[in-house]
C-alpha positions in Angstrom: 73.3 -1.9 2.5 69.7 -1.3 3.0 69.0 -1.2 -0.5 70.8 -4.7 -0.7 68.6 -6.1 1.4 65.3 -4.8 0.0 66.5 -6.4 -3.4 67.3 -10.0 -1.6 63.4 -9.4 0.2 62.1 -8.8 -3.1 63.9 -11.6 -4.4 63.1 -14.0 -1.6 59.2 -13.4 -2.0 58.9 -14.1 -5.8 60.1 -17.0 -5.3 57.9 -18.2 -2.1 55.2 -16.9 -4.7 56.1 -19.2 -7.4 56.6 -22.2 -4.8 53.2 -21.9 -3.6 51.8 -21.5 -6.7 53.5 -24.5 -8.2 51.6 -26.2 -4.8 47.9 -24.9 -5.9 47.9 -25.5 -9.4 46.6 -29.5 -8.5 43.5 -28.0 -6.3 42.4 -25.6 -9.2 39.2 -28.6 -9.6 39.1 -28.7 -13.5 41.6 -25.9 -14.0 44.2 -25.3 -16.2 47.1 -23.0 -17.2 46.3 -20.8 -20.1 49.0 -18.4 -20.2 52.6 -18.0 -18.7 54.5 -15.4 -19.0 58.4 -14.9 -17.9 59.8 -11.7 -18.1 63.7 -11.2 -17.2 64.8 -7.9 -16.4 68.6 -7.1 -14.9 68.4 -4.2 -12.3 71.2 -2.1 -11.1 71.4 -2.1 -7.1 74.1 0.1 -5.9 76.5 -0.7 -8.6 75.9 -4.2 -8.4 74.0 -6.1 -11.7 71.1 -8.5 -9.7 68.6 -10.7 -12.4 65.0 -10.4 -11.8 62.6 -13.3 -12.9 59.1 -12.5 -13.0 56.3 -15.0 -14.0 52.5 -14.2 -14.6 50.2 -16.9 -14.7 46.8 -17.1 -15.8 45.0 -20.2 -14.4 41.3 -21.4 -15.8 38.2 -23.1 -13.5 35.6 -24.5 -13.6 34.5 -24.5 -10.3 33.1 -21.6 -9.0 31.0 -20.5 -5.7 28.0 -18.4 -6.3 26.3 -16.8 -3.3 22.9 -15.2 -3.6 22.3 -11.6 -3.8 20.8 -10.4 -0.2 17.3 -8.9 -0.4 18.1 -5.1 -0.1 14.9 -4.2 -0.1 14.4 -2.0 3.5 11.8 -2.7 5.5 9.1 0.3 5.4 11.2 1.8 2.6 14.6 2.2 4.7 12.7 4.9 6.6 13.0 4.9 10.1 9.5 4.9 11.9 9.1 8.7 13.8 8.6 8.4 17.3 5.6 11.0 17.0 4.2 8.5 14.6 4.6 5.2 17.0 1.8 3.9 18.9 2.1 5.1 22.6 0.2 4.4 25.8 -1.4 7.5 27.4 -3.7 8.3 30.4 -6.9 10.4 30.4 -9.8 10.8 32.4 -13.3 9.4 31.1 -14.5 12.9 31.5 -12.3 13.9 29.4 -13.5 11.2 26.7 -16.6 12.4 26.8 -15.8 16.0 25.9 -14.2 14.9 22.8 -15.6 13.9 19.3 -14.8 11.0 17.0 -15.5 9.0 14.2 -15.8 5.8 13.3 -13.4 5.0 9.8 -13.2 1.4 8.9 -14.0 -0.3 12.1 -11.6 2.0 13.8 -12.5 5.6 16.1 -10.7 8.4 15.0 -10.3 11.8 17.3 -12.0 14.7 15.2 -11.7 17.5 18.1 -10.5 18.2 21.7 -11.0 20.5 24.0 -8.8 23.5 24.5 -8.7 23.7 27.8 -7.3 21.0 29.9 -3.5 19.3 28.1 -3.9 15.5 27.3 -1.9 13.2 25.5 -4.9 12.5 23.1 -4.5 14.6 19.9 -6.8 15.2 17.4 -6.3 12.8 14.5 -5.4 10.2 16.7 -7.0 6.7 16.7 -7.7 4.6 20.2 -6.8 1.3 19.7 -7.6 0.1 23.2 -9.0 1.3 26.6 -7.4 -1.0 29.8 -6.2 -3.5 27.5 -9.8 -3.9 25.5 -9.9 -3.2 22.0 -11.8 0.0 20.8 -14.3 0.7 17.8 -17.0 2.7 18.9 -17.1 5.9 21.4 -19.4 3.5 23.7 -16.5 1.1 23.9 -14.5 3.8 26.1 -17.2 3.7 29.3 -15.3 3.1 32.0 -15.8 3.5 35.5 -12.5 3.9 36.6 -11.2 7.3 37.5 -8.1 7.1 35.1 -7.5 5.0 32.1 -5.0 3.9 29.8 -5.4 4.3 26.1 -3.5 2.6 23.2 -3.3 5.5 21.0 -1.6 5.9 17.1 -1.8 8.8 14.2 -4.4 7.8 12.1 -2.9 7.1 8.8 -4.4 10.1 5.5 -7.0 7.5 4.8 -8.2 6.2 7.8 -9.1 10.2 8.9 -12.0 12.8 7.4 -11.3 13.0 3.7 -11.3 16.6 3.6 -8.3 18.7 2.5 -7.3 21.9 1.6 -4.2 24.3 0.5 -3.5 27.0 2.7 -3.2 30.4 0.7 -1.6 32.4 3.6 1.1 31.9 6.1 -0.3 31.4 9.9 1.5 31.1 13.1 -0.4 30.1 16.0 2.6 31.4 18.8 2.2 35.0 16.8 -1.5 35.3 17.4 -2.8 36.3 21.1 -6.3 34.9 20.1 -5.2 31.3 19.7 -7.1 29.2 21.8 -5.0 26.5 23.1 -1.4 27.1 23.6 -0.2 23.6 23.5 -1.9 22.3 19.9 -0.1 25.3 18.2 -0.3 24.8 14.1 2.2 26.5 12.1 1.2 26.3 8.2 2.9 28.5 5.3 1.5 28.9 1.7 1.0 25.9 -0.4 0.9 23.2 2.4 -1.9 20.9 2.2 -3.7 20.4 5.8 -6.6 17.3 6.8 -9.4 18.9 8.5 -10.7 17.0 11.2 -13.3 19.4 12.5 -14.7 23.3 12.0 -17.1 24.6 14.9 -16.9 27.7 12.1 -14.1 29.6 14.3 -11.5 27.4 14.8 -10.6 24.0 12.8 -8.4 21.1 14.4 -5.9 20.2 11.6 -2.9 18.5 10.7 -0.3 18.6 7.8 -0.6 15.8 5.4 3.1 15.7 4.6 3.4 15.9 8.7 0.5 14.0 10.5 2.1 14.7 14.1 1.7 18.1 13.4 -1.3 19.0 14.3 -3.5 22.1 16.0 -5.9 24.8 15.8 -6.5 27.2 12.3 -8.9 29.7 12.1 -11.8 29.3 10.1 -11.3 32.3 8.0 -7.6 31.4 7.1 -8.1 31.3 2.9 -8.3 28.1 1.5 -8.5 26.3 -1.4 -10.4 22.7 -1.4 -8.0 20.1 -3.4 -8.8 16.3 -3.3 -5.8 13.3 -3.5 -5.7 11.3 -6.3 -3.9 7.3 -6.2 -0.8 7.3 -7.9 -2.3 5.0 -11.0 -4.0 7.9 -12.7 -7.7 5.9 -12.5 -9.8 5.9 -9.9 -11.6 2.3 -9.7 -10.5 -1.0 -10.4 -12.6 -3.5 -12.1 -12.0 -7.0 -11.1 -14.6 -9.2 -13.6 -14.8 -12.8 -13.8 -17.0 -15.8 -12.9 -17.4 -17.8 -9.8 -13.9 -20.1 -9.3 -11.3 -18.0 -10.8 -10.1 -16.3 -7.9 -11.2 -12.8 -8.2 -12.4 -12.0 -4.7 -9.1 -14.0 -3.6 -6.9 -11.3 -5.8 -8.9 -8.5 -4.5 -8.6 -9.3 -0.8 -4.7 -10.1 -1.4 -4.7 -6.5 -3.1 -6.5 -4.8 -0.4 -4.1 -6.6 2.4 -0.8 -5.5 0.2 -1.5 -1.7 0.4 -4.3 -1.0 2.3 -2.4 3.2 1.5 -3.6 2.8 -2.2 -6.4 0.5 -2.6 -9.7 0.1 -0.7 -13.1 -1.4 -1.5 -16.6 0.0 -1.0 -18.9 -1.2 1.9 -21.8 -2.6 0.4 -25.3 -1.9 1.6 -28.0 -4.5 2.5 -31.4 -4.4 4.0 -31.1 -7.3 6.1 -30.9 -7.3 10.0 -27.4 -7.4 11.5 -25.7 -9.8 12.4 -23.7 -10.8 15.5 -20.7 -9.5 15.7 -21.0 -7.5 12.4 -20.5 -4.0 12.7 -21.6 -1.0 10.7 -19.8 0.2 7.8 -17.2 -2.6 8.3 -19.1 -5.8 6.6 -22.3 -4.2 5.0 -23.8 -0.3 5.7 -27.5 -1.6 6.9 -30.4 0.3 5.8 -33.6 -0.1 5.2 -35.1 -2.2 2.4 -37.3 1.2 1.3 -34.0 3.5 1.6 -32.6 1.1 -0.9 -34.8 0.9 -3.2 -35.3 4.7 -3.2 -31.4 4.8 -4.1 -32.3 2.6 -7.2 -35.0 4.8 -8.4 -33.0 7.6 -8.1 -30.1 6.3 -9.9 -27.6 6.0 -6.9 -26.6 2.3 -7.3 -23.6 0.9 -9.5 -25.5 -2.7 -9.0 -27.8 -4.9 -6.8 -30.2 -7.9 -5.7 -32.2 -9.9 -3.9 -31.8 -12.4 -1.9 -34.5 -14.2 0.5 -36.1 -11.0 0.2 -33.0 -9.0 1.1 -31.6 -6.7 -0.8 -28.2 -6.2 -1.8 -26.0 -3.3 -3.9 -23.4 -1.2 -4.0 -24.2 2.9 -4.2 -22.2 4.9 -6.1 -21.6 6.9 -3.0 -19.5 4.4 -1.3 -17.5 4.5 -4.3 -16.5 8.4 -4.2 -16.2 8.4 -0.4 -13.2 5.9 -1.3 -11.7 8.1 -4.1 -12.3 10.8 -2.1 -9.8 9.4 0.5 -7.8 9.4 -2.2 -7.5 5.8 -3.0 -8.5 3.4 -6.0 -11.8 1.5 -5.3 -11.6 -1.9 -5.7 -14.5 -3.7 -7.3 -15.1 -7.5 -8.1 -18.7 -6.4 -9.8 -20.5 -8.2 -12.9 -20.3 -6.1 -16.6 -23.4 -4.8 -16.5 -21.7 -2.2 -13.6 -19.6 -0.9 -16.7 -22.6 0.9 -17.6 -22.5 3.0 -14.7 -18.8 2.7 -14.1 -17.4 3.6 -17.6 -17.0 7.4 -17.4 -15.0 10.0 -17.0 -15.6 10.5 -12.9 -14.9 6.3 -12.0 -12.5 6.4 -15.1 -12.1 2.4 -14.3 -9.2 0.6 -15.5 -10.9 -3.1 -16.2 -9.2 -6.4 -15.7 -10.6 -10.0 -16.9 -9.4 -12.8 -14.6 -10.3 -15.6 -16.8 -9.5 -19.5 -16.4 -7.0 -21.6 -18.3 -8.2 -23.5 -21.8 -10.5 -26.2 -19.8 -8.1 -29.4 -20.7 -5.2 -27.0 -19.0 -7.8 -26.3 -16.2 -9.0 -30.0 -15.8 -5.3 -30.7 -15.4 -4.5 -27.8 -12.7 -7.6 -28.9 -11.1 -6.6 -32.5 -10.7 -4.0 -31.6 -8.2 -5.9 -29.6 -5.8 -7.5 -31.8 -2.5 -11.3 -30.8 -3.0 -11.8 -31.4 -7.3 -14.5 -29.5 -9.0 -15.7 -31.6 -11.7 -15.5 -31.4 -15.2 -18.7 -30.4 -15.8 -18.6 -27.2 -13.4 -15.4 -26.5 -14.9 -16.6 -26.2 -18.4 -19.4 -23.8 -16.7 -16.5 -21.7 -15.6 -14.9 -21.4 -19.1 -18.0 -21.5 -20.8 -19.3 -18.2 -18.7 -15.7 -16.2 -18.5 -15.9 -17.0 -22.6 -19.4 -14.8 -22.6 -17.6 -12.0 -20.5 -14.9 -11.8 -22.5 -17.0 -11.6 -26.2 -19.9 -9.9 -24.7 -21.4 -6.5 -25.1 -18.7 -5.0 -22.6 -15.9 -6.9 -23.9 -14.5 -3.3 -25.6 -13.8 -1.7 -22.0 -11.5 -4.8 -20.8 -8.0 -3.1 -21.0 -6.1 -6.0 -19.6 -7.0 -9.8 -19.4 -5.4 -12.7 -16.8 -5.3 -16.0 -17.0 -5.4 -17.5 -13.5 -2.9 -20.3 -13.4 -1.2 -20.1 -10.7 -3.7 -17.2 -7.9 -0.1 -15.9 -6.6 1.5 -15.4 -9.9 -1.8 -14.3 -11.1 -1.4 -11.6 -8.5 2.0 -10.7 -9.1 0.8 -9.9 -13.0 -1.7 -8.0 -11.7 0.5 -5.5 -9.6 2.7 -5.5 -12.9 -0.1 -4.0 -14.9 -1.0 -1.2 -12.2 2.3 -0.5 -11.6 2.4 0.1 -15.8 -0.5 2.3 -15.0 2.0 4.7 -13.1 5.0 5.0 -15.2 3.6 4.4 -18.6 1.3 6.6 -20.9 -2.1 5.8 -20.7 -4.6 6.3 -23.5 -8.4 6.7 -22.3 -11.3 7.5 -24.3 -11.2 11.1 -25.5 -14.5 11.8 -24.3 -13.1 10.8 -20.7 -11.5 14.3 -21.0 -14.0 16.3 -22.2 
């Protein structure tokens, strides 16, 4: 009996099937039937011979509803952010500020050492964003008369920290050794890991792991080490940007710089000028004076310079390792002639022309823009990028962009150094020699 009525269900719900297809056939917006099928099959239900009609169909349209792909790209690479590595709000006592040491990277003051005595929440490595609510770049910025205060503190990211690292060559294990000095900045480093030293009083250094920046604390100074430096992941260590005035080059370098500050970084120029207000050291220029400057040229220390109302401005070839040293690539936007220093096997630069469109293609780009440069200034343009591009430094150009369009200028641009990472690159021999 049951089986009966599973047959008659069966049966029963073909056919609704076929009904309500026979009803959505019309809706099918340019469709059509392009195959039928009817099969007819008799079964054999408990003795009893039922028919069973089956029809396929195979319906055609041409409508059809796209939806766009979401963006699965993660936000901070689908990593989720540490707490240890979050900024946090901490209180100290201004004595206690004044005990420690720092250093001003970038605009920003960096924690090199603490005491041992005494816990607080300030660790070395750590940068101070504010004091009270008021922003921090230099140790006098954190005078403060009250008795406690409340920092803005966050780990200070590999490159905005001392560029000095080294591989430890022997295990060490600060809750194992009764000499330790501080029990609550306790390092623990095996074989092989690579630590950021932020200070040595030639006893004790004040470290952290670079694979681990919250974990940081004291190493002897006689652990054996091994210096090692961190190279960018582009296999060159400077980036030429060259071009003329009204292409966009400083535009694409400061886009560059804002898009991974982690791998790219320019170098602070120097100038014997006075400072200015609000300018700060190391941050807009490095000010010397105009006799310190011109020492550096005699002694062959500057990649290029000039005057200017008596002022002189460069940039030393210092600047330019302190960046690689932090293991980034230095961006330049210099004039050929700094291919002369440049071109070598220490800078090994990778060189990029940002040239301007055929000047009828440039008139017309230039026609749409609010404030017009005119035709006469733009045949300046083209005339001068022409010269860099057939001139005695033309041979060390590896790659050469026409600036249209400044975004999708930049987005070939990141396309060529992101070549520079998966692709084999061929450099002069004498690079390696």
């Amino acid at each position: 009996m049951l089986s009966l009525q599973l047959a008659a269900s069966v049966q029963s719900l073909l056919s609704r099937i076929q009904e309500y297809e026979k009803k959505d056939e019309p809706a099918h917006n340019g469709g059509g039937l392009v195959n039928q099928k009817v099969v007819v099959e008799d079964i054999e239900v408990d003795g009893e011979k039922r028919r069973m009609v089956v029809t396929e169909r195979v319906l055609s349209s041409t409508s059809f509803l796209t939806q766009p792909r979401p963006n699965l790209i993660p936000i901070n690479g689908g990593k989720i952010i540490s707490p240890a590595y979050q900024s946090k709000l901490v209180t100290a006592r201004p004595m206690e500020l004044a005990q420690m040491e720092f250093q001003a990277i970038s605009g920003q003051l960096v924690v090199t050492k603490t005491l041992p005595a005494g816990r607080t929440h300030v660790q070395p490595g750590d940068t101070i964003i504010e004091i009270d609510g008021r922003p921090v770049s230099f140790k006098e910025d954190l005078v403060s008369k009250n008795e406690t205060v409340t920092l803005l503190v966050v780990p200070a990211p590999l490159h905005m920290a001392p560029a000095v690292y080294y591989r430890v060559l022997a295990d060490y294990d600060a809750e194992q050794d009764d000499q330790a000095p501080c029990k609550w900045l306790q390092a623990h480093v095996c074989r092989g890991d690579v630590i950021q030293i932020l200070s040595n009083d030639g006893k004790w250094m004040q470290a952290r792991k670079v694979n681990d920046l919250s974990h940081v604390g004291f190493i002897p100074s006689e652990i054996p080490l091994e210096k090692v430096c961190m190279l960018a992941p582009f296999g060159r260590r400077v980036l030429v940007l060259l071009g003329t005035v009204g292409v966009g080059r400083r535009t694409l370098k400061s886009m560059l710089l804002r898009a991974a500050p982690q791998y790219f970084a320019t170098a602070v120029p120097l100038t014997s000028r006075q400072k200015k207000a609000g300018e700060q050291e190391g941050r807009e220029y490095n000010f010397l004076r105009k006799e310190d400057i011109l020492q550096k040229i005699r002694d062959k220390n500057m990649i290029e310079w000039g005057e200017l109302e008596n002022n002189l401005y460069g940039t030393s070839a210092e600047s330019v390792r302190d960046v690689i040293k932090s293991g980034r690539m230095c961006v330049l936007d210099c004039s050929p002639q700094a291919l002369g220093y440049l071109y070598n096997s220490e800078f090994m630069p990778f060189v990029v022309h940002v040239a301007p469109p055929p000047l009828d293609e440039f008139a017309q780009i230039e026609s749409l823009r609010p404030n017009r440069r005119s035709l006469q200034d733009l045949a300046q343009i083209c005339s001068e990028s022409e010269k860099i591009a057939t001139g005695p430094f033309a041979n060390h150009i590896h790659l050469t962009l026409v600036s249209r369009n400044i975004d999708v200028t930049f987005k070939r641009l990141l396309d060529g150094l992101e070549l520079l990472r998966y692709e084999t690159q061929w450099i002069p021999a004498k690079w390696m020699s």
